[in-house]
C-alpha positions in Angstrom: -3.2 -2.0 -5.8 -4.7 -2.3 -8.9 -7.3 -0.5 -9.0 -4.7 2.4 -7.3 -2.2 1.8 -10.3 -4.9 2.2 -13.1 -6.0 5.6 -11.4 -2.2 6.5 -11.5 -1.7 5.4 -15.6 -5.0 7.4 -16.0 -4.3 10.7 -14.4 -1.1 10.9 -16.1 -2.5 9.7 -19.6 -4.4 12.9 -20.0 -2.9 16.4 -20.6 -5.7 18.9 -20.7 -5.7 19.3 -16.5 -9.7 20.1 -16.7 -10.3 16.7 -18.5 -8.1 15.0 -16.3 -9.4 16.2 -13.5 -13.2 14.8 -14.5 -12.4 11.6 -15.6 -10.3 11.2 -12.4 -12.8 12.2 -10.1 -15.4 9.9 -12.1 -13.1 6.9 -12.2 -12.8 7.3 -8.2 -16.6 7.2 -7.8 -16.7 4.0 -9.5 -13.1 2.1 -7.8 -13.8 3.1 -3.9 -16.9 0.8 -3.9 -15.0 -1.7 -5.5 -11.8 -1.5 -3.4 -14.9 -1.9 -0.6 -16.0 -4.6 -2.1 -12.0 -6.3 -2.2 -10.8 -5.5 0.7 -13.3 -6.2 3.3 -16.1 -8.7 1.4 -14.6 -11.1 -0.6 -12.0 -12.4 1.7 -14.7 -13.1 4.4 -17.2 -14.9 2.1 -14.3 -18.0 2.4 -11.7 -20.0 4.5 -8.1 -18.3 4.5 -4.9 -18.9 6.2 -4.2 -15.7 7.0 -4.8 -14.2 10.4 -8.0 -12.2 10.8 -10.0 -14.6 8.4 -13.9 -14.4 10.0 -14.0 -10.7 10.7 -11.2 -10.2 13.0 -8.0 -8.8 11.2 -6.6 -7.8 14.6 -3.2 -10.1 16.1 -4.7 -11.3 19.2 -3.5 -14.7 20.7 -5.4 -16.5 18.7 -4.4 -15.2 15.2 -0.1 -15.7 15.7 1.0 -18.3 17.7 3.9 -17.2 20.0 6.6 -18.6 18.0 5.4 -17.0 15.0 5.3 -13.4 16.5 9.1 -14.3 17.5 10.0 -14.1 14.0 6.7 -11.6 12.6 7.6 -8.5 14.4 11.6 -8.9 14.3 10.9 -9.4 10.5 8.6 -6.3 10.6 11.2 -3.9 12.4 13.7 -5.4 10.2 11.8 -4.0 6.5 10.8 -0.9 7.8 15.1 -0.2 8.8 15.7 -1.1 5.5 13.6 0.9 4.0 14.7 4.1 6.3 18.1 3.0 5.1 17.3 3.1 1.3 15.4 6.8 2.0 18.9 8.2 3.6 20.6 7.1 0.6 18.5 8.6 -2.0 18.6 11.5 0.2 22.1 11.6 1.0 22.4 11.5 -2.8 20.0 14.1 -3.7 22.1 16.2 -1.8 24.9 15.5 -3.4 23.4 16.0 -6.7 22.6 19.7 -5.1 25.6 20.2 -4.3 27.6 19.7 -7.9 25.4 21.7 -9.7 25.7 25.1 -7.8 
């Protein structure tokens, strides 16, 4: 997320689009190896408590116990209806902004 953020702070640090552009496309050349590198190396190369340490980030049986996926995937539905309800709002009042200015 980082490495995402500091491409956002750059891109909108420079004006001249041409420039921009360039040093964008450089900086990407040099982060996707390293998000590689994050992302899929270093948390193998030692013991984790997350599920999928050793190669397998799948959720098979023996990644969640059963009581655990009783409260994951309730917890899961739960964020992403939160989040739908947050987008309706800011939608809801967008529109309403829309509609006091005309």
């Amino acid at each position: 997320m980082l490495l995402y953020f500091a491409y956002l702070v750059l891109r909108n640090a420079i004006d001249e689009e041409q420039k921009r552009a360039k040093i964008s496309a450089i900086y990407n050349i040099f982060a996707f190896p390293m998000m590689v590198v994050l992302l899929f190396v270093l948390p193998r190369l030692s013991d984790s408590l997350h599920p999928g340490n050793g190669g397998n980030p799948g959720f098979n049986s023996y990644d969640l116990d059963s009581r655990m996926r009783a409260v994951f995937y309730p917890a899961c539905l739960g964020w992403i209806l939160v989040g739908y309800w947050i987008y309706t709002l800011k939608y809801r009042l967008r529109a309403l902004d829309k509609n006091t200015t005309v």
